[in-house]
C-alpha positions as CSV (number, residue, x, y, z in Angstrom):
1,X,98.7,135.9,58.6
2,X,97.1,132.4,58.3
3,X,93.3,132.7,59.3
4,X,91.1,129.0,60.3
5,X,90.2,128.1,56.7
6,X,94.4,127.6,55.7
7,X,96.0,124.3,54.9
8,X,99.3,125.0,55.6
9,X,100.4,122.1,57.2
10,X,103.2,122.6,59.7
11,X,104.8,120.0,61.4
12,X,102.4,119.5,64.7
13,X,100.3,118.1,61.7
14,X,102.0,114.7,61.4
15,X,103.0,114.2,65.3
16,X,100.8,111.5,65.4
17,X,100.6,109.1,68.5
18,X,102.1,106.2,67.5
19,X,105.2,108.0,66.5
20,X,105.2,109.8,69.9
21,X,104.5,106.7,71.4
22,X,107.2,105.2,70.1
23,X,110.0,108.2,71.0
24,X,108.9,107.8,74.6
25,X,108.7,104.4,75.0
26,X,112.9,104.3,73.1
27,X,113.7,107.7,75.5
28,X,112.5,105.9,78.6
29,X,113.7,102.1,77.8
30,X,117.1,103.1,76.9
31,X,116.5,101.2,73.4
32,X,114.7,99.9,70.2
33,X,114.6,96.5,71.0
34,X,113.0,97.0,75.2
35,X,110.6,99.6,73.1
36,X,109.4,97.4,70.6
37,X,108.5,94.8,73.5
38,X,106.6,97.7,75.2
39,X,104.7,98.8,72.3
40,X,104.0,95.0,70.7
41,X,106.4,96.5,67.8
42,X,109.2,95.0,65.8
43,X,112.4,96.9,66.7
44,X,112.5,98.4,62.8
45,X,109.1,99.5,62.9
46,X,110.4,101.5,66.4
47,X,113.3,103.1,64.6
48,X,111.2,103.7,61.7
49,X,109.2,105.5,63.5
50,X,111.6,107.8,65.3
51,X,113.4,108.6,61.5
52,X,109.9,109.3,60.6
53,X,109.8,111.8,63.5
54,X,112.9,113.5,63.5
55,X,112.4,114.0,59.8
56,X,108.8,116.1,60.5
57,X,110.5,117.5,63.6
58,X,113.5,118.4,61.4
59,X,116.1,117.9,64.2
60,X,117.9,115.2,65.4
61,X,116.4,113.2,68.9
62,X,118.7,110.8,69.9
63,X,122.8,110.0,69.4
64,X,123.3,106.7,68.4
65,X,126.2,104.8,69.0
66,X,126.9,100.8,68.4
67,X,127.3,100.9,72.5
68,X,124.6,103.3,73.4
69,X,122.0,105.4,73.2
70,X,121.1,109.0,74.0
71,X,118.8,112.0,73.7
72,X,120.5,115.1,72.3
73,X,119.2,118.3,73.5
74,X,116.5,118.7,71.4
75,X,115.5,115.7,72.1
76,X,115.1,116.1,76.2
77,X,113.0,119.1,75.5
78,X,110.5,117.1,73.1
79,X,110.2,114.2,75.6
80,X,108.5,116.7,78.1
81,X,105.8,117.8,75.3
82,X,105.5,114.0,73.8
83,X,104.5,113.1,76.7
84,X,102.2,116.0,77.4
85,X,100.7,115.5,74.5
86,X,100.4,111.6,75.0
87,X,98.1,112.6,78.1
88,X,96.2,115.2,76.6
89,X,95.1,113.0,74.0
90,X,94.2,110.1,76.9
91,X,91.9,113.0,78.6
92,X,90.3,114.4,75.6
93,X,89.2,110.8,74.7
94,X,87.8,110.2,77.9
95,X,86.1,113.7,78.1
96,X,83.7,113.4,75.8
97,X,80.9,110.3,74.4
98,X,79.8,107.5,76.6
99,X,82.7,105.0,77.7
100,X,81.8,101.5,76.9
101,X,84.5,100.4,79.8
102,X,85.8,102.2,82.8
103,X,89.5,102.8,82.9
104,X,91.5,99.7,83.8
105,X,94.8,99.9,85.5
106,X,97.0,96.9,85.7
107,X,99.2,97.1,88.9
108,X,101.4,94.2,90.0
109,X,103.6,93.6,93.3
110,X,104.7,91.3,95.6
111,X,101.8,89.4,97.7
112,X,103.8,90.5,101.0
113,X,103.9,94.1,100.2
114,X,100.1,93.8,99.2
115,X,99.1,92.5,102.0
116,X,101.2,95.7,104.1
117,X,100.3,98.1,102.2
118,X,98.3,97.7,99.2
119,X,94.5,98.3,101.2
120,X,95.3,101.6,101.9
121,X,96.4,102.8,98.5
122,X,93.4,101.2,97.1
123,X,91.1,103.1,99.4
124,X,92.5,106.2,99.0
125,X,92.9,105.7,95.0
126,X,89.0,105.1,95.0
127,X,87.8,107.7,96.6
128,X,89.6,110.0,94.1
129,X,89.6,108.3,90.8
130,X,86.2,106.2,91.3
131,X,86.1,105.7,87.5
132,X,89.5,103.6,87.6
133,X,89.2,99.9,88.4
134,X,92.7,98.4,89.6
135,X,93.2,95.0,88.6
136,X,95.9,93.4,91.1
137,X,98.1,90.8,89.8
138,X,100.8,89.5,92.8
139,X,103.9,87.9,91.7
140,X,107.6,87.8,92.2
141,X,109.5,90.9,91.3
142,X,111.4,89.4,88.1
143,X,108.2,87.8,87.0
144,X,106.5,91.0,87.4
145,X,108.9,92.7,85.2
146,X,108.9,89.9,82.5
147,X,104.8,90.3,82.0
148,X,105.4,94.5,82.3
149,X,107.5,94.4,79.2
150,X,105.2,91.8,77.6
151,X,102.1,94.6,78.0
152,X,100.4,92.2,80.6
153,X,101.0,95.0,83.4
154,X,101.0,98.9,83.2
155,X,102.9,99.5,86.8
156,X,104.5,97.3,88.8
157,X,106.1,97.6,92.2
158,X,109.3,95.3,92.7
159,X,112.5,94.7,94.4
160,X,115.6,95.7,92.3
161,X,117.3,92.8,91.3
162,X,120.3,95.1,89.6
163,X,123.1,98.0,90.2
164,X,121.2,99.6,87.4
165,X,118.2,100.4,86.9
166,X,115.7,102.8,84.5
167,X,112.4,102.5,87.0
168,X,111.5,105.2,89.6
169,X,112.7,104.7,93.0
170,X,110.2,104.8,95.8
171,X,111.3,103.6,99.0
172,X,113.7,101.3,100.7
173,X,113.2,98.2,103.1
174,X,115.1,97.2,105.8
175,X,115.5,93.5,105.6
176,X,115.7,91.4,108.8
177,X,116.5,87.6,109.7
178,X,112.9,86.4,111.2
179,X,111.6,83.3,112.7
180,X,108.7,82.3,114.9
181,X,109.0,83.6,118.4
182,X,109.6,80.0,120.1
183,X,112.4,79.0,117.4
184,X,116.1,79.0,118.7
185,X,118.8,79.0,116.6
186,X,121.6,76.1,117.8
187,X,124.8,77.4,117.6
188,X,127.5,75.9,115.3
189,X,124.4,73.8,113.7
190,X,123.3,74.5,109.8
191,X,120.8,77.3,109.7
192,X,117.1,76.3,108.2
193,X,115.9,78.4,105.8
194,X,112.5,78.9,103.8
195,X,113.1,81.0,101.6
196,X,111.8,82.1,97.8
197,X,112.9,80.5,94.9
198,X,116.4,81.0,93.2
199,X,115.1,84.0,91.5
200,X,114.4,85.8,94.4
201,X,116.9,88.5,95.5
202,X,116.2,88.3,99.4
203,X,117.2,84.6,99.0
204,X,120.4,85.7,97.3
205,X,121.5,88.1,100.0
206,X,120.5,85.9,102.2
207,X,122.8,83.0,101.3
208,X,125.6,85.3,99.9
209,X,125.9,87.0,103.9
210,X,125.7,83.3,105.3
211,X,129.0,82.4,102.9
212,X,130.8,85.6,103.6
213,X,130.9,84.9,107.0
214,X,131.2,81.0,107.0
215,X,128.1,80.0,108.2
216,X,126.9,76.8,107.1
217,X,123.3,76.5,106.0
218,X,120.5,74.5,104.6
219,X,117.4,75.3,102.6
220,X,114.2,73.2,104.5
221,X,111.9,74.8,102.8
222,X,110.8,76.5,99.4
223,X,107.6,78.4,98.4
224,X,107.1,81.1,95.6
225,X,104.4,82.3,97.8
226,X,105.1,84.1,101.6
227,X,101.5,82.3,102.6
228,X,103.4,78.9,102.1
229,X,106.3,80.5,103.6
230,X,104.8,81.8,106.6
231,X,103.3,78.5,107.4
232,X,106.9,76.7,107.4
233,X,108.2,79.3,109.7
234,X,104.9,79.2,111.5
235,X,106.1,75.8,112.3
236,X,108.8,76.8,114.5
237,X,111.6,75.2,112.9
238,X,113.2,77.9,110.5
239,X,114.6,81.3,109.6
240,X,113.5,83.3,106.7
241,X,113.9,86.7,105.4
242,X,111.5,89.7,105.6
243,X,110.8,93.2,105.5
244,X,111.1,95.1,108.6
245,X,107.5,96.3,108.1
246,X,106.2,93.4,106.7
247,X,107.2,90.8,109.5
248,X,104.2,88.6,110.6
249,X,102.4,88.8,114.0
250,X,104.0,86.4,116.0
251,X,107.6,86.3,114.6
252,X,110.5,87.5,116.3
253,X,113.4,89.5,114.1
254,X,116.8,87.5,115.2
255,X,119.7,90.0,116.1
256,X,123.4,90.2,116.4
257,X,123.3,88.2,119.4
258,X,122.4,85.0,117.1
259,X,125.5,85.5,114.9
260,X,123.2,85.8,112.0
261,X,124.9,88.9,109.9
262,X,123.2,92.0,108.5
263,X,121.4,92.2,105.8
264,X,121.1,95.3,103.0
265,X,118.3,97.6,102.6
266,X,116.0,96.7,99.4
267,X,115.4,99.0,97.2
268,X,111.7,99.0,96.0
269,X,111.1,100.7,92.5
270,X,108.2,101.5,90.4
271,X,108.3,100.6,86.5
272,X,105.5,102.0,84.1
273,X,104.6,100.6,80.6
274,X,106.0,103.8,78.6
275,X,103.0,103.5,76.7
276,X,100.5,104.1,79.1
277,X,100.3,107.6,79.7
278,X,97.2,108.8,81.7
279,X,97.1,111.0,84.6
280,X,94.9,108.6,87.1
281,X,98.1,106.4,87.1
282,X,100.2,109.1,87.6
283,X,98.7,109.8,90.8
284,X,98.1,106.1,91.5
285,X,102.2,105.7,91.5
286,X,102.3,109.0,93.9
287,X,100.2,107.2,96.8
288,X,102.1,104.7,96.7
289,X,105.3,106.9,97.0
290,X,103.7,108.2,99.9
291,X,102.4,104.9,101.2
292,X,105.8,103.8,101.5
293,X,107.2,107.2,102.7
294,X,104.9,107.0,105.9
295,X,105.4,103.2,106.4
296,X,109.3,104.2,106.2
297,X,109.4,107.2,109.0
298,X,106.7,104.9,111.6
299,X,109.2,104.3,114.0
300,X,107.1,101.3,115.5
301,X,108.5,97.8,114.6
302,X,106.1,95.4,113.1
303,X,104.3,93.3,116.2
């Protein structure tokens, strides 16, 4: 029987962070390479790391294949205590000794859904995490996602721009054709757009259900930003594309009757840096699951 004062060391002795860091970031990313980005790592050092850990571990984590990659069994079991362990060492930290710097969380999203929903979160996330200070960065979706895997963000809310996709759903949107109440569309005449740049997935929808049903179309207006957007359309003279729930006072959704066609739901997605593990942003992510839940099941359309 081993009593306090042996030395045995056992393997829990070398499951250091960086090389559980490093196993979540690859199990969550899908990859060495998107892991390295995460973790500021060269893609060597990230598979380094994981040898290193399998060999302490004695078992294999992940199949590797020249097409793919893949946690074995042992390895989905050891991804639920990596990460357990990841946060216990975040709370222990923070437990104990004065803390030079209050917890920062870096959240990004897009400025229209900040403006819908992002007071409310905020309020709420305050009064229960009052040590956490959210920094806010607004942004388009694929921008958001390019400074997320850079480590310039640690969640980010966005739009998913592909079939596939390795970030947690949260919520749908139901995208509408919108203009100001006194536009009119003219039949048979180009329809004037302000829309997002070429990045932008609503502006890619939009266009691609224009072409699929042969109607001709011109682009008036362009702004990265919905406040320059808002005050083209504000201007009476052209149709853009919004959220059901985030439509603007004053604008007017345009229906079936103006031979516009439908449009696809968004999907809206959450991705988290798999190196930041700490349980305020756990339950940061789960108000804003249930932000969007409630904003999804309020039957009343946006005035």
């Amino acid at each position: 029987m081993e009593s306090i004062g042996d030395t045995h060391e056992s393997p829990a002795a070398g499951l250091d962070s960086d090389l559980l860091a490093a196993f979540v970031a690859v199990a969550e990313t899908g990859g060495f390479t998107l892991a390295g980005q995460y973790l500021h790592k060269t893609q060597s050092t990230v598979s380094l790391r994981i040898r290193t850990l399998e060999a302490r571990l004695n078992t294999q984590l992940l199949h590797r294949t020249s097409r793919r990659l893949s946690l074995t069994a042992d390895g989905q079991t050891f991804l639920v205590y990596a990460r357990r362990l990841l946060q216990l060492q975040r709370e222990a930290v923070s437990a104990v000794g004065p803390s030079a710097q209050p917890t920062t969380l870096r959240f990004g999203l897009p400025e229209d859904y900040a403006e819908a929903w992002l007071p409310q979160v905020l309020r709420a996330f305050a009064a229960s995490h009052p040590a956490v200070r959210p920094h806010i960065h607004c942004r388009m979706s694929t921008e958001l996602v390019e400074q997320l895997e850079a480590g310039a963000l640690d969640l980010v809310l966005t739009v998913r721009h592909s079939a596939s996709s390795s970030a947690r759903r949260v919520g749908t949107e139901t995208l509408v054709w919108a203009a100001h109440r006194d536009f009119e569309l003219v039949p048979d005449h180009p329809v004037p757009l302000a829309l997002f740049p070429e990045q932008c997935i609503y502006r890619r929808r939009a266009l691609e259900a224009l072409t699929r049903i042969g109607r001709t179309w011109q682009i008036d207006y362009t702004s990265q930003s919905p406040t320059g957007l808002r005050v083209a359309v504000e201007q009476g003279r052209a149709v853009t594309i919004t959220g059901r729930r985030t439509r603007p006072p004053g604008w007017r959704t345009l229906g079936d009757d103006t031979g516009l066609p439908q449009l696809p739901e968004a999907v809206l997605e959450i991705h988290r840096s798999p190196s930041v593990q700490h349980p305020a942003f756990d339950a940061f992510t789960a108000l804003v699951e249930q932000t969007l839940d409630e904003a999804a099941a309020d039957p009343t359309p946006a005035t």
